[in-house]
N, C-alpha and C positions, 0 to 999 in steps of 0.2 A: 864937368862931365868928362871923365877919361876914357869909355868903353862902353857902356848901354844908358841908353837914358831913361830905360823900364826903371835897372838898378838903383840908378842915382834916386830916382822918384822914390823906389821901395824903400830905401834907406832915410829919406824925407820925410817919410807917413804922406809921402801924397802918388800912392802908387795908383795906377787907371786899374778898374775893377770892371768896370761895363765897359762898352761899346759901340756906336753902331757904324754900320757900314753900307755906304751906297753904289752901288757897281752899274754902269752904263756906257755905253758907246758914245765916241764924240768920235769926229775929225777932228784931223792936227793942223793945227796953227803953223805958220811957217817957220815961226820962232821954235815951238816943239820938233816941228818937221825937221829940224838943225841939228836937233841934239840925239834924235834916233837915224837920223841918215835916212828917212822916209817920205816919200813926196810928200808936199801938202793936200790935204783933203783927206788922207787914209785913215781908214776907219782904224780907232782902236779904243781898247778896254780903260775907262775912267774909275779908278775907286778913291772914294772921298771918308777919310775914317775921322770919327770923333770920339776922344777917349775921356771917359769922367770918372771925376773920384767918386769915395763911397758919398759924399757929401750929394753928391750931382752935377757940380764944380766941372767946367769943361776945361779940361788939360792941355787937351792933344788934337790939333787939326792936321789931318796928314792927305795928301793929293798924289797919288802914285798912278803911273800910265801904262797900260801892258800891250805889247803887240798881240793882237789877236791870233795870230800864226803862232806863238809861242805859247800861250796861254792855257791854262786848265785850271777848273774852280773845283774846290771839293770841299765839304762839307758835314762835319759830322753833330748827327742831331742827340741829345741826349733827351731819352722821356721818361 
């Protein structure tokens, strides 16, 4: 992979076509608390994503952390 790992997938035939996404508040771990410069205990935004191919085949585990003070969710619904 030299640049996106969406890419490489697409060019694979094994590109993530769904999703889901689970977004909740933890504290931080000391070890976390290290690497944002942020006391331990401080609330912050957890999203846990899991990407599958069209098969249903789960690709993608991804763990991302967001300071709640920097944060905004947005969201657009298609009906």
């Amino acid at each position: 992979v030299k640049a996106s790992l969406y890419e490489f997938l697409r060019n694979s035939e094994l590109g993530v076509v769904r999703a889901t996404q689970h977004i909740g508040a933890a504290n931080l771990t000391e070890e976390l608390a290290g690497h944002v410069e942020l006391p331990p205990g401080t609330a912050m935004l957890h999203l846990t994503r899991i990407g599958y191919l069209d098969s249903g085949v789960a690709v993608e585990l991804t763990h991302s952390w967001f300071r709640s003070d920097y944060f905004a969710l947005v969201a657009e619904l298609k009906l």
